[in-house]
N, C-alpha and C positions, 0 to 999 in steps of 0.2 A: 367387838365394838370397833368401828372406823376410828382411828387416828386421825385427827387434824394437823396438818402441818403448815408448817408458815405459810406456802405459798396459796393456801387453799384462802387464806384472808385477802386475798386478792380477789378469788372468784366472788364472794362472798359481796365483797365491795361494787366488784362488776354490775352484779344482780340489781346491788339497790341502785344505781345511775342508770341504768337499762343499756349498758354496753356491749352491742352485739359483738362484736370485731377487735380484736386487738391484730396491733402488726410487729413484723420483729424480723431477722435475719437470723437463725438461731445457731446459737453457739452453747460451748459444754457448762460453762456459769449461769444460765439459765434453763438449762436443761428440766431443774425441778420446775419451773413453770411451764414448760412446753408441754410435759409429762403431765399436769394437769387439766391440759384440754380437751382429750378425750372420755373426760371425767364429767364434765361440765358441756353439753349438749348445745345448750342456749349461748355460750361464748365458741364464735371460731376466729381460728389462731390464721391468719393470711400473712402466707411467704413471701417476703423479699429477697431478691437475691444481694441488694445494698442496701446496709443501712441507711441511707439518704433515702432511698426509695420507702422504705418502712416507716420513718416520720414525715414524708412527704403525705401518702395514704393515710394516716393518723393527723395532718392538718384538713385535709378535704372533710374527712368523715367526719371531725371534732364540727367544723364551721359549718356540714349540712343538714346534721344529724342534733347540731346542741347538744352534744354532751361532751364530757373530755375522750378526748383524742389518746388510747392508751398506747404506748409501745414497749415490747423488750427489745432489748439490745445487750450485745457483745462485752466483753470489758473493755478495757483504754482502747486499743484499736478500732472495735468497733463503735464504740462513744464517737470517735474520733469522727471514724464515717459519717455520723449521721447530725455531726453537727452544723453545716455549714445552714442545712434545712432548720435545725433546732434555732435558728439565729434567724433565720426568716420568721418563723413562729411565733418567737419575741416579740420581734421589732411590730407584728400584724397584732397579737394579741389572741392568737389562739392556746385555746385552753388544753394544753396535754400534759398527760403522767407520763414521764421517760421514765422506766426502771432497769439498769443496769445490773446482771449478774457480776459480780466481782469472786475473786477469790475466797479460799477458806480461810475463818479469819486467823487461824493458826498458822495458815501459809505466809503470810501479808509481807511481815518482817523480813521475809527470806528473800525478796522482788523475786518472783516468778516468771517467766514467760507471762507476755500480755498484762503483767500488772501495773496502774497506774492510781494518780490522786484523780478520779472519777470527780470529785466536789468542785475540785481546783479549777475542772477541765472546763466545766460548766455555769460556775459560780456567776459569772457575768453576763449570762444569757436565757434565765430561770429566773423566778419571782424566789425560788424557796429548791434548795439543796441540799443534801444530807444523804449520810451514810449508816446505815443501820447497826450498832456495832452487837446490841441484845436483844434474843429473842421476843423479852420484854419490850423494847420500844417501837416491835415492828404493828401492831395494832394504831395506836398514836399516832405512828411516819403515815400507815394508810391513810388514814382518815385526813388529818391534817394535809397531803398531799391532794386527793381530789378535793377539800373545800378550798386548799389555795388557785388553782387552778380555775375553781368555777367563781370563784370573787372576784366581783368588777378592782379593777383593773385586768384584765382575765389576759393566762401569759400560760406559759409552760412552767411545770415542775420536775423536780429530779429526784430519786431515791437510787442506791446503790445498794444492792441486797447482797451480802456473803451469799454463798450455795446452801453453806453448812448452817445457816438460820432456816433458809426457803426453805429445806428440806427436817428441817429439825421438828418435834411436835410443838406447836402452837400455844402459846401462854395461854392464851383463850379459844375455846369452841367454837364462838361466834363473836362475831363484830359487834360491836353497838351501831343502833341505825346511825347514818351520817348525818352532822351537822349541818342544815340550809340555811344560808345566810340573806336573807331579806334584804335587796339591794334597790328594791326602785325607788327612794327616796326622793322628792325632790330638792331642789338648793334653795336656800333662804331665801325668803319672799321680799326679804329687802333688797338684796342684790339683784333678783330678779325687776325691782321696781326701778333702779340707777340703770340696767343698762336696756329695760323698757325707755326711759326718757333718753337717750343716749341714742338709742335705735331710728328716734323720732328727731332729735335734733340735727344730724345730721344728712347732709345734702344729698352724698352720696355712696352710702353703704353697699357693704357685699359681705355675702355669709360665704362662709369656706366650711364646706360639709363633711368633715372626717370619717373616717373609717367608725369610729365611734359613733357616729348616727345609724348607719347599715347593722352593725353588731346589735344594736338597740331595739330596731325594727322602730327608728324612730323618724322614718323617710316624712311622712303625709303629714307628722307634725311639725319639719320642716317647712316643707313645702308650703303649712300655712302660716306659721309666722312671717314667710315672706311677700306673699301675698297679701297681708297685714298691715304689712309697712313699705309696702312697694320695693324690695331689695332685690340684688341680683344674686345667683348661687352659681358658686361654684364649686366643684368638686376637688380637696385635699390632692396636693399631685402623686402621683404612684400608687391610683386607690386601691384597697384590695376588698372593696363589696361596692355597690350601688348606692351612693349616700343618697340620690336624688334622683327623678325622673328625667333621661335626659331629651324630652321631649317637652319638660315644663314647661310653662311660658316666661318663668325667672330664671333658667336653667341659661346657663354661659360658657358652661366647658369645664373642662378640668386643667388644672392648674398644671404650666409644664415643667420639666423639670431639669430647663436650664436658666444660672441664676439672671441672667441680663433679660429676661422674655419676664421672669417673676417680677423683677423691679419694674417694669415699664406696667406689666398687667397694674398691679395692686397700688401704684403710686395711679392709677388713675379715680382714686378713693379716697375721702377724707376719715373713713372707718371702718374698719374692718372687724368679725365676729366671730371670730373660731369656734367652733363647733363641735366638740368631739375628733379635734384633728390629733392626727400621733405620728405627723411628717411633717415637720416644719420648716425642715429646711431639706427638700426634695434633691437634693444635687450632690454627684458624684464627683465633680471639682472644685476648690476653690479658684475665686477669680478677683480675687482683692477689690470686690465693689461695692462691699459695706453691709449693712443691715439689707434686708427685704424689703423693707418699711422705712418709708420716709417719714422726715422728724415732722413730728406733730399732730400724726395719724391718731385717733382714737381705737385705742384696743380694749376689745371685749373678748370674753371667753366661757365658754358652761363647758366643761369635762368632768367624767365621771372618777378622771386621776387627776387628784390634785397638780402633782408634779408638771402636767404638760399645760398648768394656766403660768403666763406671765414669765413662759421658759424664758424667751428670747429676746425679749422685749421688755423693758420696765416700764411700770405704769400700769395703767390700766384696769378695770375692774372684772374681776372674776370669781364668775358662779360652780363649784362645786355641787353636784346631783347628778343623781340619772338620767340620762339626755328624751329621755320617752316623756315623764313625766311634768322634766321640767321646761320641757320646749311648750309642751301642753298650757302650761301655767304662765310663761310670758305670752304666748301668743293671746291668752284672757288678756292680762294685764296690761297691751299696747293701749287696745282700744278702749282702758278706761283711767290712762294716764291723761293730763290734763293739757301735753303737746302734742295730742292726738289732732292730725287734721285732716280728713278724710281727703279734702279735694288735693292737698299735698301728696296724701299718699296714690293717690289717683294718677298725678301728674308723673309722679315717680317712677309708677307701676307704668305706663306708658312707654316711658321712655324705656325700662329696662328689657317691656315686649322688644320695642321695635332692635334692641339690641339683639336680643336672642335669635330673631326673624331674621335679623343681617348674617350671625353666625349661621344660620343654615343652608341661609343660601348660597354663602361661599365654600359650605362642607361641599353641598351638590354639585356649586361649579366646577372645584377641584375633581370630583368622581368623574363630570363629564369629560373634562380635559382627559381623563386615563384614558376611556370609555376610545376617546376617537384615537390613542395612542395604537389602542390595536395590543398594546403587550399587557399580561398580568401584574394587576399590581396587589398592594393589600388592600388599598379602597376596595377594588372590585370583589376581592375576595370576600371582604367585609359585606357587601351591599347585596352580591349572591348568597351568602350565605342568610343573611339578617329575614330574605323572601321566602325560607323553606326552612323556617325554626317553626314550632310549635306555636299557633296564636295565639292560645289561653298562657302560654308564656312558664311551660313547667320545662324551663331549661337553665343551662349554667354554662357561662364560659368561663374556661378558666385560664387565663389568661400572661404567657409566657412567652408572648412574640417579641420582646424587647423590644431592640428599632424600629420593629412596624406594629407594637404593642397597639396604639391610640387609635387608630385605623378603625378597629373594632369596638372601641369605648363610643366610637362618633357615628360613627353607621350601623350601629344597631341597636333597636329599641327597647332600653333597660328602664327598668321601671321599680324593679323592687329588690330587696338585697342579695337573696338569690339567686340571682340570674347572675352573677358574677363574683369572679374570686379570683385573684392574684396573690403575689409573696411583696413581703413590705423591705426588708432587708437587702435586698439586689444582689443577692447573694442568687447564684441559677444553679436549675437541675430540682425546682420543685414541681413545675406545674402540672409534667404527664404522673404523678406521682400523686398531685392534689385530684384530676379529674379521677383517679381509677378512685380513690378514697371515697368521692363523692357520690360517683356510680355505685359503691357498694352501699352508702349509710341511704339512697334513696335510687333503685332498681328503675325506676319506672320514669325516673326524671331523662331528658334529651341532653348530654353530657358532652361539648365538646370543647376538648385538650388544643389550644392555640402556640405553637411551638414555633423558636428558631430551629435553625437545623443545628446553630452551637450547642442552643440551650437542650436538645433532646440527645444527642451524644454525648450528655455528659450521662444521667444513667439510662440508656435503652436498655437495661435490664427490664424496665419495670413492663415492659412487656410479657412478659413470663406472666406477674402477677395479673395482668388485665385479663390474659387467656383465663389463668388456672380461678378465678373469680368468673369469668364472664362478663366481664365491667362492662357495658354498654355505653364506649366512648370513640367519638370520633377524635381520632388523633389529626391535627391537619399541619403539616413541616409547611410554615411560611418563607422559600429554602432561597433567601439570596446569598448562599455558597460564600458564606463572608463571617465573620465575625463582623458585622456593620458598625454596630454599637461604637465598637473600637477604633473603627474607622475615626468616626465623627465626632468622638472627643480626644483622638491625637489631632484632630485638624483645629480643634477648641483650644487644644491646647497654644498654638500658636510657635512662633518664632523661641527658641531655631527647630523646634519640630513643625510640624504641622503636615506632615504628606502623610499620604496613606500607601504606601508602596512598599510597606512589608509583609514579607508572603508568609508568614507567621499567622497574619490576620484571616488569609483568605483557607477556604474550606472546599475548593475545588479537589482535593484526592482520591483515593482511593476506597472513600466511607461509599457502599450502595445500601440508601435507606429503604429502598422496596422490597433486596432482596434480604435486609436486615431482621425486617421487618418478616418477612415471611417466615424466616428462618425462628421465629418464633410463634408461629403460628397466626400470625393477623393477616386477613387478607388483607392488599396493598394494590396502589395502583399511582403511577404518576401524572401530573398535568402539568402540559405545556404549551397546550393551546388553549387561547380563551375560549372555543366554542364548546369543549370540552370538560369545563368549568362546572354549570350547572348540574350534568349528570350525573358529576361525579361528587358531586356534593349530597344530590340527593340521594345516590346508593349509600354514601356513609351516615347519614341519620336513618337510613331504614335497616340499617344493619343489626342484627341482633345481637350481637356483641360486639368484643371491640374490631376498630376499624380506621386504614392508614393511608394517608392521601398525602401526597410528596408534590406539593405545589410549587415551581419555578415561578417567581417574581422577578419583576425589575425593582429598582432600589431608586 
């Protein structure tokens, strides 16, 4: 008779979420899980060489595949590695099991090499943490772990497995099937009637479309409540999925994320309506200029966590539910409030077209201005690439160019949540990490990795892993040989800083990304001339696996 051993409630678990893929960097504390996967056919175990890289892959896959994102990992040290991404995770709301092997628990006492408080390490960057101390409560921590993880507010969870439990015989044969938690509820139909009239009342509303509509797949219910009420949308700043079409005809941009550009956008509103947002205050500096929101703004909010209504702001009215459901349900209930006026919302809607019409045609003026510059920029990048994506629109960018991040958000045509994914936490070193993930949970989708050249030296290991998978992703280095970013907010900063002429920031040395690249097996190739642009773009989406394009910008 086969033995069951603890870690075999793992696979077991796997089975019933339908988790092809786990990722891990493997170390001897996990070993009895590693040792489990040539057991188990239908789960494969994909190599990292950094834990960063392992939960970066385990956020792609979690966000394109819906389901949680599993990873193993290392003890303290290696927890350690893979947290900076576990904190982008959080702050985005992607759904992963992190399970760390830790020591025997007989060892613990004695501090071991590599031994550390794993709970401690985590504790503020996890919805739910814990450390398994008997082999009794490893069935419960499973279970419990994946349904915390797939319940809206949906976030990463942590478990800390001794060796000598994973490996020990199992309290149980088999799992009990997992609890599903039935989350599409909508918010109370009263709430939703107050800020129906509210919607109507005022002059000049704007929806701010969170990450939390994209995770929902609650775009089109958007997009018709504002059309409903003639409102203009914008998108949450630092998005990390698609909240909205950005070719709507309410669609306005995405909110930036510096705080003097925010005050001036939003203070041209008498009301504002969060949405499923989970960045509210988008900005890496303080600037001593006060709230976001000018006093006497009306605030509204629908989130499916309660915590992120009425964070920042006191006042206000806020709907708790599912944002699918319940976008569905106000968007009924405008047109049969009783400040419903159609030619009002006529005139609204008007005037928010011809806004959106004016933002486009200043995107375009800007691209043309590059256009006659003669040098590469990211517009153009943006704009050549946007011509030679897939029409029916089965692609993803995923999106880590920092300072020339937006470029791409503006120039090309996203439409549904998929097409796009970023890190919420500004924490770098996730995105060639999230594209390979993506490329694995869906082979057939058009995949491509949008990088600085900082932000991809921090791991170009994961090269290794896009070869040894096959990932079908274009990697594309947006390389203005700078740390930019840093630039532009010591200049932000102001007196008595404010210059950029530390060679600290700049990335001009001795890194060769092509031949970096190669040496890992990706073919590679550089552009530095604009005419040389389009070909090279369309060998890296024909490419059958992955593939690396070292693009020199101007800044």
């Amino acid at each position: 008779m086969t033995v069951t051993l603890g870690r075999d409630l793992l696979f077991q678990l796997l089975r019933e979420y339908g988790v092809s893929h786990v990722f891990g960097n493997p170390g001897t504390s996990e070993l009895p899980f590693i040792d489990g996967f040539p057991k188990y056919a239908d789960v494969e175990y994909v190599t990292a060489l950094h834990e960063a890289n392992a939960v970066g892959m385990a956020m792609g896959y979690a966000r394109q595949a819906d389901k949680p994102g599993v990873v193993i990992l290392h003890v303290a040290p290696g927890l350690a590695n893979g947290m900076g991404n576990l904190y982008n995770a959080y702050r985005a709301g992607i759904p992963l099991v992190v399970i760390a092997g830790q020591h025997h628990t007989r060892l613990l006492l004695e501090e071991p090499i590599l031994a550390g408080d794993h709970v401690g390490q985590v504790r503020s960057m996890t919805k739910w943490a814990h450390e398994v101390r008997y082999a009794e409560e490893l069935p419960l921590a499973l279970h419990r772990a994946f349904k915390v993880a797939m319940t809206p507010p949906r976030g990463p969870v942590f478990l800390s497995i001794p060796y000598d439990i994973s490996i020990a015989p199992a309290a149980v044969d088999r799992l009990a099937p997992p609890t599903r938690v039935a989350s599409g509820f909508c918010a109370e139909r009263a709430a939703l009637e107050e800020i129906a009239k509210e919607l109507l009342r005022a002059k000049r509303p704007l929806i701010l479309a969170g990450d939390g509509v994209g995770d929902a797949g609650a775009h089109l219910e958007l997009q018709r409540l504002a059309e409903r009420i003639g409102a203009g949308v914008m998108s949450e700043g630092m998005p990390t999925r698609q909240n909205a079409d950005n070719r709507h005809r309410c669609f306005l941009g995405t909110l930036p994320m510096n705080a003097g550009q925010i005050r001036r956008i939003l203070s041209e509103y008498d009301l504002l309506f969060y949405v499923g947002v989970k960045a509210q205050v988008p900005v890496a500096l303080y600037d001593n200029g006060g709230s976001f929101v000018k006093p006497g703004t009306t605030m509204l909010y629908l989130n499916d966590d309660p915590w992120e209504i009425g964070k920042n702001v006191a006042g206000g009215i806020g709907a708790w539910g599912a944002l699918k459901a319940s976008l569905a349900a106000l968007a009924d209930l405008v047109t049969d409030c009783a400040d419903f006026d159609q030619e009002q919302v006529r005139q609204r809607l008007r005037e928010v077209e011809a806004k959106a019409r004016a933002r486009r045609e200043q995107l375009e003026q800007a691209l043309d201005a590059d256009r006659q510059s003669g040098a590469i920029t990211a517009k153009i990048v943006a704009a050549e690439l946007a011509k030679l994506l897939p029409k029916d629109g089965k692609f993803t960018i995923v999106n880590e160019a920092v300072s020339n991040a937006l470029p791409f958000i503006d120039h090309i045509h996203l439409w549904e949540p998929k097409q796009y994914t970023a890190g919420k936490g500004g924490g770098l070193g996730h995105g060639a990490a999230q594209a390979v993930g993506t490329a694995i949970a869906d082979p057939e989708r058009t995949v491509v990795s949008l990088l600085g050249d900082g932000t991809f030296l921090y791991y170009p290991q994961i090269l290794y892993s896009a070869v040894k998978t096959n990932a079908r992703v274009l990697f594309i280095i947006v390389n203005n040989r700078a740390y930019h970013v840093l630039k532009t907010g010591l200049k932000a900063l102001g007196a008595p800083l404010g210059g950029d002429k530390l060679d600290c920031l700049d990335l001009d040395g001795p890194a060769d990304l092509i031949r970096m690249a190669e040496a890992f097996g990706v073919p590679a190739e550089r552009v530095t001339a604009i005419e040389s642009l389009p070909g090279a773009l369309k060998t890296g989406l024909q490419a059958q696996g992955p593939y690396f394009l070292d693009i020199s910008v101007t800044t």
